[in-house]
N, C-alpha and C positions, 0 to 999 in steps of 0.2 A: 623519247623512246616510245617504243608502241608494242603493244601485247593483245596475242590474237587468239580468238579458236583454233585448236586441230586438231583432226583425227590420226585416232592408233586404230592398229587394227582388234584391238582388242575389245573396243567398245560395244555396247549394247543397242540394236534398235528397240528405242520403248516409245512405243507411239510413233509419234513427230521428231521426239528427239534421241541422238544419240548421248548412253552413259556409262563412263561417268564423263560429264564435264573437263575439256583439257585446257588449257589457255599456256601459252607461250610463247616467248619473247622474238618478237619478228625479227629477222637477220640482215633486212636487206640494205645494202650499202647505205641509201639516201638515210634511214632510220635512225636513228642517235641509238648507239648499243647499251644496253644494259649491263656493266660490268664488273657490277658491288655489287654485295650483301645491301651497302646502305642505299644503293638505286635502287633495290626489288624496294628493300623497307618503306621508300619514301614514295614509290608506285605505290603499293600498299594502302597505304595514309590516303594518298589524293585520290584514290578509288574503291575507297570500303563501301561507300553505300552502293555501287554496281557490285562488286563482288557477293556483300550479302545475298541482291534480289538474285544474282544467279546459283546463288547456294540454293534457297528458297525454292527454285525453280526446278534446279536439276539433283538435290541433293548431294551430291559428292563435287568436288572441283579436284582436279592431278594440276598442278604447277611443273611444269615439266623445263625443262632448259633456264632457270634463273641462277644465275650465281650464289648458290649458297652449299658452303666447301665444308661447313663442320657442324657442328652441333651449337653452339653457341649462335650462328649464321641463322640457324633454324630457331631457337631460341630470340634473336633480333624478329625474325619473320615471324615469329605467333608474335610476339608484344605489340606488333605494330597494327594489329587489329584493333588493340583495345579493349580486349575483352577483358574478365575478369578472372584471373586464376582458379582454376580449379584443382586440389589436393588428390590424388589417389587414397581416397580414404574408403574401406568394405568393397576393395575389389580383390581377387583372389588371387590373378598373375604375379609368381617372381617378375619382380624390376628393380631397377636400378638408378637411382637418382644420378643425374649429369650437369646440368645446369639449375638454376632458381628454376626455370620451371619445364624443363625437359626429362623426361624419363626414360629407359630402354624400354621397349615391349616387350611382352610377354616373350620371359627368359627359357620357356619349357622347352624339354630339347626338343632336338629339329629334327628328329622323325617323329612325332607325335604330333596331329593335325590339331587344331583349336576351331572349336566348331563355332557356328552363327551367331554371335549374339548382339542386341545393344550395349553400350557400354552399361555398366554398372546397373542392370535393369534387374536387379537382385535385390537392391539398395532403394530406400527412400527417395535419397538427392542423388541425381545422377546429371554429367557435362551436358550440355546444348550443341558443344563443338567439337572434335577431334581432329588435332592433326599429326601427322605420321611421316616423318623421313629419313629418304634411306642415305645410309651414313656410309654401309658398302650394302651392295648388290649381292647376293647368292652365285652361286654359278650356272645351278638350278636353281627350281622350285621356287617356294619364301612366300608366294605372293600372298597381297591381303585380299584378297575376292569380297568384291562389296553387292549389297543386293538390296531392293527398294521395297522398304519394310512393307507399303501397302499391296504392292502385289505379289506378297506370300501371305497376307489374309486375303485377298482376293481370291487367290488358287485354293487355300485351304480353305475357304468356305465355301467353295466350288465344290471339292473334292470329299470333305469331309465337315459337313454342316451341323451335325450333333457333334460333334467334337469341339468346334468354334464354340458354338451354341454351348458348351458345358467351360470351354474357358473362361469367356465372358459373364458367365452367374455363379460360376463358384471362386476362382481367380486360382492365383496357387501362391505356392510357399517351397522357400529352398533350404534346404539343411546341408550343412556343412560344419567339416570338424577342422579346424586351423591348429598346425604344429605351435609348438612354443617358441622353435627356432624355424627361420626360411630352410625349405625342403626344395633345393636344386631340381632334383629328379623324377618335379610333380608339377606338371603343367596348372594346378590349382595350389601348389604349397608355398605361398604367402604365410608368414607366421601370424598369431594373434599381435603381436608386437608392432611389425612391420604396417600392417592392416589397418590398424587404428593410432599410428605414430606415437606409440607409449610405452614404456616399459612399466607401467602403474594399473594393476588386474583394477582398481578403482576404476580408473581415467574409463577401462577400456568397456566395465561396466556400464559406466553413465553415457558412453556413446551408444554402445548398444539399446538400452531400455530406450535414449530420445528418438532409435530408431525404430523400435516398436517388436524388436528381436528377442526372443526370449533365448538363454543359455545356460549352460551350466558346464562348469572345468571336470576335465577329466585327472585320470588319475597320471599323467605320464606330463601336467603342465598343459597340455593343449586343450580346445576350448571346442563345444560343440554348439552351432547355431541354429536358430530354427527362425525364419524372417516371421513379419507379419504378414496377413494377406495380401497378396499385390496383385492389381490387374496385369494379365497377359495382352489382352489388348487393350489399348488407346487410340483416343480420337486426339488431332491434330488439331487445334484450334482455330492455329493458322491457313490451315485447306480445307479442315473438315473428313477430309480421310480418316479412315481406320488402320492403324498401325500394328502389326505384328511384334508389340515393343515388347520384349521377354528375352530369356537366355535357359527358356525352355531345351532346347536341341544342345546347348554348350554343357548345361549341366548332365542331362541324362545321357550326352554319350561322351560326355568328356573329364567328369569329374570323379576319375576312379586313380585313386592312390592306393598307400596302405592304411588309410584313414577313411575313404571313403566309398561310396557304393553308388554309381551314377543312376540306375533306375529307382534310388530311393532318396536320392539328391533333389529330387524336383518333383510334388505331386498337385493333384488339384488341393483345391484351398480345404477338403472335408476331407482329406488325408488317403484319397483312394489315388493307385498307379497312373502314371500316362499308360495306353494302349500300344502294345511294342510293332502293331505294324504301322498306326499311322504315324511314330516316331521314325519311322525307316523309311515311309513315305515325304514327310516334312525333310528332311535329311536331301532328300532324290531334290525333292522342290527347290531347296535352296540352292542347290549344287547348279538346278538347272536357267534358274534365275540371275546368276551370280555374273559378274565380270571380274576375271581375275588380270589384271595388269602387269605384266612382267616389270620387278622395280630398275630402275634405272640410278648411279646416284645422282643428291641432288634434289630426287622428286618431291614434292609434298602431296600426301592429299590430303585435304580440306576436305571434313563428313558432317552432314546434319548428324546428330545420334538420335535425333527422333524420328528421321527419313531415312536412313539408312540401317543396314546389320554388315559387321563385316567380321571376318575370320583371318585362319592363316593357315597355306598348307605347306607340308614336310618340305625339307629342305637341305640339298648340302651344304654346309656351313664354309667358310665363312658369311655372317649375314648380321651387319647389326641396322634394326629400323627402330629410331627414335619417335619417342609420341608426345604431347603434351595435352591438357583438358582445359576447358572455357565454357564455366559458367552459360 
């Protein structure tokens, strides 16, 4: 069997290359056809170390045309990486557990956008890997629009260079208040429970303090967070780039329930506001940065989380898109 580059129209010219990254399965007669879940998986296996460098390279990889019909199929197709599982542990999205290590994504409803973020860049420990597929398609909308974290610190320190300049020497801290029970109708209402896999306010203590979070319960059972300092940006070690690694933009314009308050959801690290136009600015950046891929089923994409940010916008439902994390 043989699997190739190809473009959608969707992709991005960045540089030299077009993004995100597509590969799929060549159809042509002479070609031995791929037509298992366990043909992708065993491609997979005899090709990770290519797959990796062009992770590496391009940041994001779409899987487009492979045979994989359910969630388990996808579930087969992350294990055969070989990566090591990664828990949803101090991320805030309602989910859904589906398989050992498959999840629903972010369950908020589908007219409420979910803005830019790295995964779990709120969090100490956060994936290396994300993958995402779609289990059905939307009719509209849904898409996850992904964007290449170094140039939106590129633009923003173009655009706005005391503001960079104040990310990187003060850092920031995000506050958040977690229900006691999952909150459907809150694109951030993850319970404390769900959030730190415990029903034990102990358990859920000792993870917080190893995480450097300070907190305290409220009166109604739910729990209010306050991280420790975290860099907004990072350097890559791998490239050397500067990454725009935060969920800056997801918190202040996305983290309002009846619990919480998004422009006070996310401040610099000495407790003073983000500036509300270049948040509207950053907002425009990302937007303008972004490729959004119409999901097909089927699809997987494959995301650096330290190269990449990606979102989701509103959508008519039906839509469900599975995700898993790797270490």
């Amino acid at each position: 069997m043989s699997v190739a580059p190809v473009t959608i129209s969707e992709q991005k010219q960045v540089g030299q290359q077009l993004f995100p990254f597509v590969l799929s399965p060549e159809k042509k007669a002479e070609s031995a056809a791929m037509t298992s879940s366990s043909a992708a998986c065993e491609w997979v296996r005899n090709q990770k170390s290519a797959i990796d460098a062009q992770l590496l390279e391009h940041g994001a990889i779409l899987f487009r045309g492979f045979p994989l019909d359910d969630a388990q199929a996808f579930d087969d197709f992350v294990t055969s990486f070989g990566y090591e599982q990664m828990p949803y542990v101090g991320g805030a999205a309602p989910r859904k557990q589906v398989t050992k290590q498959v999840f629903t994504a972010n369950e908020a409803p589908p007219d409420q956008p979910i803005p830019f973020h790295h995964e779990m860049a709120q969090v100490p420990s956060f994936p290396s890997v994300l993958f995402f597929y779609c289990e059905v398609a939307p009719p509209s909308g849904g898409q996850t629009p992904l964007v290449l974290s170094h140039h939106v610190y590129t633009a923003m320190a173009h655009k706005h260079p005391r503001f960079v300049q104040e990310l990187e020497e003060k850092k920031v801290r995000y506050t958040r208040v977690l229900p006691d029970q999952d909150d459907p109708s809150s694109p951030i209402g993850r319970g404390w429970r769900s959030t730190f896999q415990t029903q034990d306010r102990a358990e859920a203590e000792r993870k917080l303090t190893e995480q450097g979070t300070t907190f305290e319960w409220t009166a109604d059972g739910g729990l209010k967070t306050v991280t420790a300092l975290l860099p907004a940006i990072r350097e890559d070690p791998r490239t050397g780039k500067k990454m725009w690694f935060n969920s800056i933009i997801a918190a202040y314009k996305g983290w309002r329930d009846c619990r919480n308050c998004p422009e006070r959801a996310v401040t610099f690290g000495d407790g003073s506001p983000m500036p509300p136009d270049v948040m509207d600015d950053l907002d425009l950046t990302l937007d303008q940065l972004a490729a959004d891929v119409t999901w097909q089923h089927g699809d997987v994409f494959m995301v650096d989380n330290r190269q990449v940010l990606h979102a989701r916008r509103p959508f008519t439902p039906p839509r469900r898109i599975l995700a898993a994390l790797a270490k």
